[in-house]
BABA-652377 format. One record per residue (C-alpha): residue number from 1; residue in three letters; x, y, z. Coordinates in nm, 2 decimals, always signed. Example, Ala and Ser with C-alpha at 12.3 -4.5 7.8 and 13.67 -1.06 7.14 Angstrom:
BEGIN
i: 1 aa: ALA c1: +1.23 c2: -0.45 c3: +0.78
i: 2 aa: SER c1: +1.37 c2: -0.11 c3: +0.71
END
This chain:
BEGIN
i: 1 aa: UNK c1: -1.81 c2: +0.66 c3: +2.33
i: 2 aa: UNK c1: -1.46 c2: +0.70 c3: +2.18
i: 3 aa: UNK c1: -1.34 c2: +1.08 c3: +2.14
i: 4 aa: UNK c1: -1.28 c2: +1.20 c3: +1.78
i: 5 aa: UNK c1: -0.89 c2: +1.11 c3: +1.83
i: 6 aa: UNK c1: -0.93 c2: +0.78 c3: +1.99
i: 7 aa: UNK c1: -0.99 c2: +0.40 c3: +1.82
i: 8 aa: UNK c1: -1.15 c2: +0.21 c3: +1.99
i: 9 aa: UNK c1: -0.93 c2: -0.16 c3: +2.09
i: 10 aa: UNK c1: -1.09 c2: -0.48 c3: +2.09
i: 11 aa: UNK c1: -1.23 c2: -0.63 c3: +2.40
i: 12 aa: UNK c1: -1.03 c2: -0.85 c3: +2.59
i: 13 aa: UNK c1: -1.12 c2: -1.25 c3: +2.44
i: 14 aa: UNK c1: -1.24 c2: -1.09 c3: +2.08
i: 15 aa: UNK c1: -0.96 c2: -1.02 c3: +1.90
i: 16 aa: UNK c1: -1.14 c2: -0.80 c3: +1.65
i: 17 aa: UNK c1: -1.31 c2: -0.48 c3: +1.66
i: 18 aa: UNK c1: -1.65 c2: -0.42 c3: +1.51
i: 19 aa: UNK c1: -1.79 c2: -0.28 c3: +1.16
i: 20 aa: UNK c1: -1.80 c2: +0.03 c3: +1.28
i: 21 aa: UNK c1: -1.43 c2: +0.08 c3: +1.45
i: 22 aa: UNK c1: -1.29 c2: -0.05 c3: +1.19
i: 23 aa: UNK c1: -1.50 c2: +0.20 c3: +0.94
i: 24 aa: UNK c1: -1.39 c2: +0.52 c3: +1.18
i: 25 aa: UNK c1: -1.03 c2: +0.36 c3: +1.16
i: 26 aa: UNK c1: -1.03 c2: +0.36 c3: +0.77
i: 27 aa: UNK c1: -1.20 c2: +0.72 c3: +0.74
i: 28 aa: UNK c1: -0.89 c2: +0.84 c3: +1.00
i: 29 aa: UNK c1: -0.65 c2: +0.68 c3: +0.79
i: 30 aa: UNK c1: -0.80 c2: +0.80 c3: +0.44
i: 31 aa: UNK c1: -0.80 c2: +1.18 c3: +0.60
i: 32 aa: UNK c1: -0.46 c2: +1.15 c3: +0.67
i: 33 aa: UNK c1: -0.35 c2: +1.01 c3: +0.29
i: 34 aa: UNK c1: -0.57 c2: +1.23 c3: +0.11
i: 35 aa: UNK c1: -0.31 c2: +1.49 c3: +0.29
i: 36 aa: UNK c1: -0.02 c2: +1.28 c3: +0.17
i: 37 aa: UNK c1: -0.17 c2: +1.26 c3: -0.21
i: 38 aa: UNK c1: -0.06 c2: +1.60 c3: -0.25
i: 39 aa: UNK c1: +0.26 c2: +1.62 c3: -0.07
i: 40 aa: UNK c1: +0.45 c2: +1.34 c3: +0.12
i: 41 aa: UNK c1: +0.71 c2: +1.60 c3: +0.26
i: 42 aa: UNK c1: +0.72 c2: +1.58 c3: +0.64
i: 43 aa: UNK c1: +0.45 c2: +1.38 c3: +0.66
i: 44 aa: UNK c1: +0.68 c2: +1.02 c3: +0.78
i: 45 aa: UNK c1: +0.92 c2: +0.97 c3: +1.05
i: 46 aa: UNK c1: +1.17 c2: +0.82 c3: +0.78
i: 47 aa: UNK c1: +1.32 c2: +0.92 c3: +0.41
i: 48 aa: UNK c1: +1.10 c2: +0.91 c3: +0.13
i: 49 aa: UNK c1: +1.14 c2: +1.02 c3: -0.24
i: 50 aa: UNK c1: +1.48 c2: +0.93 c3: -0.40
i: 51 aa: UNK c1: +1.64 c2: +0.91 c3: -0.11
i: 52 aa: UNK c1: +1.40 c2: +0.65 c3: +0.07
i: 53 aa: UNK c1: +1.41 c2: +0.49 c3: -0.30
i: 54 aa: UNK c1: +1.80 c2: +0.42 c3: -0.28
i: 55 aa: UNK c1: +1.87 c2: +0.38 c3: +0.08
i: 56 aa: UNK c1: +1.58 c2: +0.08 c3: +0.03
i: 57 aa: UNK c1: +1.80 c2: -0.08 c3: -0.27
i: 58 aa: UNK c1: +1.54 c2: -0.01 c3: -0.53
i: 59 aa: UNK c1: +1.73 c2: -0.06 c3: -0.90
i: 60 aa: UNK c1: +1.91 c2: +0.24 c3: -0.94
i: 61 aa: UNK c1: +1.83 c2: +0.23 c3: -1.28
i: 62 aa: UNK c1: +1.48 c2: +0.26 c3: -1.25
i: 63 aa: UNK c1: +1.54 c2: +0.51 c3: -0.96
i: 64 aa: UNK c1: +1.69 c2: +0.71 c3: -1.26
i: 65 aa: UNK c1: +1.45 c2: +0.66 c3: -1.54
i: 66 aa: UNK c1: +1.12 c2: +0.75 c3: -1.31
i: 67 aa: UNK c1: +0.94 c2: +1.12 c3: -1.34
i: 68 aa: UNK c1: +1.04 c2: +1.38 c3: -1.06
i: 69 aa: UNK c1: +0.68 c2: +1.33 c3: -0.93
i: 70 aa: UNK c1: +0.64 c2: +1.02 c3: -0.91
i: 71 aa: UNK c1: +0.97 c2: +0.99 c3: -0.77
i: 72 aa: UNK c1: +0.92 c2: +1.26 c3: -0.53
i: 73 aa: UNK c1: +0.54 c2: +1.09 c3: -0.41
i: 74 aa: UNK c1: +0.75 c2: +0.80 c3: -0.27
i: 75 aa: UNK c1: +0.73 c2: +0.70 c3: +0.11
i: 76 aa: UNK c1: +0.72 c2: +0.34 c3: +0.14
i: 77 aa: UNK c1: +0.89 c2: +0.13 c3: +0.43
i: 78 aa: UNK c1: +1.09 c2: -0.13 c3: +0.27
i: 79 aa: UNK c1: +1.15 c2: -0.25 c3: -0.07
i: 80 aa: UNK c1: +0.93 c2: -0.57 c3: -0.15
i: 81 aa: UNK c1: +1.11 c2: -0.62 c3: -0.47
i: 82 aa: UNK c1: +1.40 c2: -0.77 c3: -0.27
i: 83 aa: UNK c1: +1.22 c2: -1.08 c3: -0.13
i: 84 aa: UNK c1: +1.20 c2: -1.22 c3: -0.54
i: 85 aa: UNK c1: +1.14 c2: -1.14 c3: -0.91
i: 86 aa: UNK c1: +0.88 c2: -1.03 c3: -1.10
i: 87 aa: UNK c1: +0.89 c2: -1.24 c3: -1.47
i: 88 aa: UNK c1: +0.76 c2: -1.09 c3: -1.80
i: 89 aa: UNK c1: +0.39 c2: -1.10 c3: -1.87
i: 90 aa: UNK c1: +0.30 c2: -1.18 c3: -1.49
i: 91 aa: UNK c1: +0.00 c2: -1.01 c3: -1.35
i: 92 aa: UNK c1: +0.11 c2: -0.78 c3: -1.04
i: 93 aa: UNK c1: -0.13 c2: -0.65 c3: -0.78
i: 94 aa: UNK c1: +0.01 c2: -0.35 c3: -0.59
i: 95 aa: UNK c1: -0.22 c2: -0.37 c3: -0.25
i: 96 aa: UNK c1: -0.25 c2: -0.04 c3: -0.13
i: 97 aa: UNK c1: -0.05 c2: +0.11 c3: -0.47
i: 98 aa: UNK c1: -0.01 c2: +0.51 c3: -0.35
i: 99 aa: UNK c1: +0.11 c2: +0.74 c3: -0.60
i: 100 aa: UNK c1: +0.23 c2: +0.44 c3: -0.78
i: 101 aa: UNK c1: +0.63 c2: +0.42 c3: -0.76
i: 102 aa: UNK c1: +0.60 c2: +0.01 c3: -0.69
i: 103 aa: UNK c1: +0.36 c2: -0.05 c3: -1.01
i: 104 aa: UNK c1: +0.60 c2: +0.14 c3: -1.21
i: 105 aa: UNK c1: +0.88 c2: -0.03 c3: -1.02
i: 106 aa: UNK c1: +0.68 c2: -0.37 c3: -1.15
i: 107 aa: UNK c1: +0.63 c2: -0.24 c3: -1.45
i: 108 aa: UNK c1: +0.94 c2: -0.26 c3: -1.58
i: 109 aa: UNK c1: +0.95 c2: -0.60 c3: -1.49
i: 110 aa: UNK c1: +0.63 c2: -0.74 c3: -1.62
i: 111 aa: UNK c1: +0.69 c2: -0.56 c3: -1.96
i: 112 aa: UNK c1: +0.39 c2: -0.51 c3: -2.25
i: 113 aa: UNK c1: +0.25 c2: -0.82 c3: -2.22
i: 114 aa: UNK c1: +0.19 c2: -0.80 c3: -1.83
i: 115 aa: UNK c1: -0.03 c2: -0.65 c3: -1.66
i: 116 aa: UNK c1: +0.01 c2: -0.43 c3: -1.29
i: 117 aa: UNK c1: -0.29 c2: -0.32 c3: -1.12
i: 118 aa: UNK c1: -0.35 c2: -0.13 c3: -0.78
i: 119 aa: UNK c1: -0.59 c2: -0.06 c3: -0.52
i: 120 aa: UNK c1: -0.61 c2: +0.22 c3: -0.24
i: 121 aa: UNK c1: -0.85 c2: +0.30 c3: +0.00
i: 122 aa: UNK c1: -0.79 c2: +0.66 c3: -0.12
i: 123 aa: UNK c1: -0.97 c2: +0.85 c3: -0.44
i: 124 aa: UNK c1: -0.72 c2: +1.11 c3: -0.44
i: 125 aa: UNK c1: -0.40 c2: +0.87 c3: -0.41
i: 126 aa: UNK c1: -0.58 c2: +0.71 c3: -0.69
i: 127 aa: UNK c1: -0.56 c2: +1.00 c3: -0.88
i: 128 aa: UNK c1: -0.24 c2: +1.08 c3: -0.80
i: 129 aa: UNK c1: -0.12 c2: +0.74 c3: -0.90
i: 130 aa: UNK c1: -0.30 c2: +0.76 c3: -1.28
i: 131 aa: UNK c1: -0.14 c2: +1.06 c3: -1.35
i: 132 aa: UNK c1: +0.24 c2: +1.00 c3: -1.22
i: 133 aa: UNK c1: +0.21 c2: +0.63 c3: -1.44
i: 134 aa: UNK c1: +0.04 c2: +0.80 c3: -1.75
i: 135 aa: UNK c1: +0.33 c2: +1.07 c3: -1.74
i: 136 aa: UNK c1: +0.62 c2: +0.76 c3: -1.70
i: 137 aa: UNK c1: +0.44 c2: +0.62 c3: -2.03
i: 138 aa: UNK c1: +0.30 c2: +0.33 c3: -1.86
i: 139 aa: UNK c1: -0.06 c2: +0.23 c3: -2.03
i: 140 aa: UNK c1: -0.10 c2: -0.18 c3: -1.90
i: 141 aa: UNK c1: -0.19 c2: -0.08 c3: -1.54
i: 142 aa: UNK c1: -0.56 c2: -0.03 c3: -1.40
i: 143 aa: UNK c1: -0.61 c2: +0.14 c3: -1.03
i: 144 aa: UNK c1: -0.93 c2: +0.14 c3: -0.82
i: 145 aa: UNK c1: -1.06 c2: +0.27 c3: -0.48
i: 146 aa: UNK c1: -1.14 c2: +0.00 c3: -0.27
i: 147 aa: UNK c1: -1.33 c2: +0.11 c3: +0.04
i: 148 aa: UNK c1: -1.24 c2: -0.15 c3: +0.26
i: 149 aa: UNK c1: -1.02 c2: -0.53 c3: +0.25
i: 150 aa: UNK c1: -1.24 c2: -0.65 c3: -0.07
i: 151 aa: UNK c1: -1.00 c2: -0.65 c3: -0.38
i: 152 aa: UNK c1: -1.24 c2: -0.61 c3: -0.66
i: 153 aa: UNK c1: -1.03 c2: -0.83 c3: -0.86
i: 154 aa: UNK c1: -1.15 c2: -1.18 c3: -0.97
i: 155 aa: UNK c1: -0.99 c2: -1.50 c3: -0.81
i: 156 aa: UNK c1: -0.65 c2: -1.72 c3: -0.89
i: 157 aa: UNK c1: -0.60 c2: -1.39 c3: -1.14
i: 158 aa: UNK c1: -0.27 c2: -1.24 c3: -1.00
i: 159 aa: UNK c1: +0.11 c2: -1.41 c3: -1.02
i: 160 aa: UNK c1: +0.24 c2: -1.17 c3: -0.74
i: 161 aa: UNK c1: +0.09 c2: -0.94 c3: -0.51
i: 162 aa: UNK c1: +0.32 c2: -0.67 c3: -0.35
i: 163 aa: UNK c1: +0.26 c2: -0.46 c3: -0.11
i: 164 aa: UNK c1: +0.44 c2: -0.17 c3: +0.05
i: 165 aa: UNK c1: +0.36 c2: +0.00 c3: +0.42
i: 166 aa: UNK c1: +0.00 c2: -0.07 c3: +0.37
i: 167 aa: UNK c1: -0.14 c2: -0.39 c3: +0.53
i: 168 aa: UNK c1: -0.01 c2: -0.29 c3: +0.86
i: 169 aa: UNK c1: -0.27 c2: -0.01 c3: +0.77
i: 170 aa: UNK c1: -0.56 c2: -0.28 c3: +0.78
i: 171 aa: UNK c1: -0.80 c2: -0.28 c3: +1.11
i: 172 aa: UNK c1: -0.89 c2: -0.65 c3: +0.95
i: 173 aa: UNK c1: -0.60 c2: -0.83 c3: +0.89
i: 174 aa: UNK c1: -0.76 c2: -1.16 c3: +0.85
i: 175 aa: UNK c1: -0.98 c2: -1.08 c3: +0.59
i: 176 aa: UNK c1: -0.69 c2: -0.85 c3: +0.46
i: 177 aa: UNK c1: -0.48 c2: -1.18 c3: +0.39
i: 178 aa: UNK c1: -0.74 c2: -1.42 c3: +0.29
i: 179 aa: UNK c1: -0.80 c2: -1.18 c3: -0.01
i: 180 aa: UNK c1: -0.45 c2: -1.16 c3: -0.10
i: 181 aa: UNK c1: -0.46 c2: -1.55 c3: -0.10
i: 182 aa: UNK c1: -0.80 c2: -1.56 c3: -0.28
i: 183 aa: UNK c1: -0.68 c2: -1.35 c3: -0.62
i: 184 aa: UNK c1: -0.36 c2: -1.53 c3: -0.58
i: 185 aa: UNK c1: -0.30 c2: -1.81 c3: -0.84
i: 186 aa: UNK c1: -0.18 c2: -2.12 c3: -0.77
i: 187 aa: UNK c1: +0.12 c2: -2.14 c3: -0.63
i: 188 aa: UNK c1: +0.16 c2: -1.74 c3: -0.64
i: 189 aa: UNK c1: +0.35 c2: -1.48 c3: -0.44
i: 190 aa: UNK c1: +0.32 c2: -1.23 c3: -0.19
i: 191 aa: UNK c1: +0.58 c2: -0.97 c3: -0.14
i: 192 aa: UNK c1: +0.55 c2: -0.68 c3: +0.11
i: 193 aa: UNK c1: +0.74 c2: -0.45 c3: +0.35
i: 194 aa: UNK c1: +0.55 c2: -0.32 c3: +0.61
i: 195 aa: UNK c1: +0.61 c2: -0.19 c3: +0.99
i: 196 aa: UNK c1: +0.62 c2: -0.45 c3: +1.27
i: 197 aa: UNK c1: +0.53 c2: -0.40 c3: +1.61
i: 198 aa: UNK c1: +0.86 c2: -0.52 c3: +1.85
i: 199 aa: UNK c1: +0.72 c2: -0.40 c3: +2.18
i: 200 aa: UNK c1: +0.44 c2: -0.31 c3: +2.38
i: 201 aa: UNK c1: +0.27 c2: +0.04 c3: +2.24
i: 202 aa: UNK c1: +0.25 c2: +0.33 c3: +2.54
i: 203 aa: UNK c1: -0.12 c2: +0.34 c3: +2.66
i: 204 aa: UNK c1: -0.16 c2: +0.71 c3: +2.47
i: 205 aa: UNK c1: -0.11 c2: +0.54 c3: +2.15
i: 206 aa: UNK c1: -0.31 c2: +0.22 c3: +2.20
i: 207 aa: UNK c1: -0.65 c2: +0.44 c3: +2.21
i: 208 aa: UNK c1: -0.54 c2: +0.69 c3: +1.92
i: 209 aa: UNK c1: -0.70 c2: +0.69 c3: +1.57
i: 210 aa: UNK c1: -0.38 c2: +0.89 c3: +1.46
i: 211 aa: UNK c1: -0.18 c2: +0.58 c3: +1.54
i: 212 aa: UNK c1: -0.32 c2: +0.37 c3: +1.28
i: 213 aa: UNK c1: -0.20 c2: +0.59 c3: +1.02
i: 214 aa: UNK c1: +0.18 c2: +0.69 c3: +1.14
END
C-alpha cells in the first residue's frame, strides 16, 4: 500500500488509475486548496495577485476595477481570456472557478443578461469565491462544490467554458473533458491555461500525492 505522501501511478498497459487513487488524489489536492482559500501567498512557484494578473495580460482595466481580495486570491497559470472573446449574454462556466477572479473577469464580459457559473472541488474556495463576487457587485453568477469530474450543470447549456490551472488538477482527464464537451453547446468553446508536462518527471515526484497539487 501507498504511504500517506505517495499516489499511486497506473499500471503499465492501463492508462488510468482506479476509484480509489483517484479519490486519495482529490482529498490531497482539496487539503492543499482549502490552505490556499485563505491565503495564496507563498503557496505557488510563480506570481499571483496583481502582479500574476498583469504579467498574464489580463485587461488592465478590469485589473483596476476588481476588490483588493479578490485581486489578491489570484494564482492562475495563464490567462484563458486571450485564446477568444466572451459576447454579451453568453453563459460561462469557470471549471475549477477558485476565489473567482476569472468569473468576475467574465463577468464583465457577459454583462446582466449572462450568466457565469463555477465549480470547485473545494467548499472553502467556494466560499471564498461568493464572497469576493458579492463584494465586486456581481449577482448573475452561481458556484458549487463538485466532488469529482461531474459538472452538475445540464447539457448543450454553456457558450464557453474557461478554465484556469485546474484540469491539469484532474486524476481523470477523459471524463474531465467529455464533460466539458457534454454542457457545451453546439458549436461552443473551451478556453484554458493550464501547466504542461515537457519532460519526463524525476522518479520522487512520479509517486508523490503532493505533486498533483503543485
Amino acid at each position: 500500500m501507498a504511504g500517506l505522501d505517495q499516489a499511486p501511478a497506473a499500471r503499465a498497459g492501463q492508462g488510468h488509475l482506479s476509484a480509489p487513487d483517484e479519490q486519495r488524489i482529490r482529498e490531497a489536492i482539496r487539503a492543499k486548496y482549502v490552505e490556499v482559500a485563505r491565503s495564496p501567498a507563498g503557496r505557488f512557484l510563480y506570481p499571483i495577485g496583481r502582479e500574476g494578473a498583469e504579467k498574464l495580460g489580463y485587461d488592465q482595466a478590469i485589473i483596476d476595477r476588481a476588490p483588493v481580495q479578490l485581486l489578491q486570491s489570484f494564482c492562475g497559470v495563464g490567462n484563458p481570456f486571450s485564446l477568444g472573446g466572451i459576447a454579451l449574454a453568453h453563459r460561462v462556466l469557470d471549471f475549477g472557478c477558485g476565489a473567482g477572479f476569472d468569473m468576475f473577469v467574465a463577468g464583465n464580459s457577459v454583462g446582466p443578461g449572462g450568466l457565469v457559473c463555477g465549480i470547485d472541488l473545494t467548499e472553502d474556495m467556494v466560499v471564498r469565491a461568493t464572497d469576493n463576487l458579492r463584494q465586486a457587485g456581481m449577482t448573475n453568477f452561481e458556484i458549487r462544490q463538485v466532488d469529482r469530474e461531474d459538472i452538475p450543470f445540464a447539457s448543450n447549456f454553456f457558450d464557453v467554458v474557461i478554465s484556469n490551472g485546474a484540469i491539469n488538477l484532474s486524476p481523470n482527464k477523459q471524463r474531465c473533458f467529455a464533460e466539458i464537451f457534454r454542457v457545451l453547446k453546439p458549436c461552443g468553446k473551451l478556453h484554458f491555461a493550464d501547466v504542461i508536462l515537457e519532460k519526463d518527471l524525476p522518479s520522487h515526484l512520479i509517486g508523490s500525492l503532493e505533486a498533483w497539487s503543485q
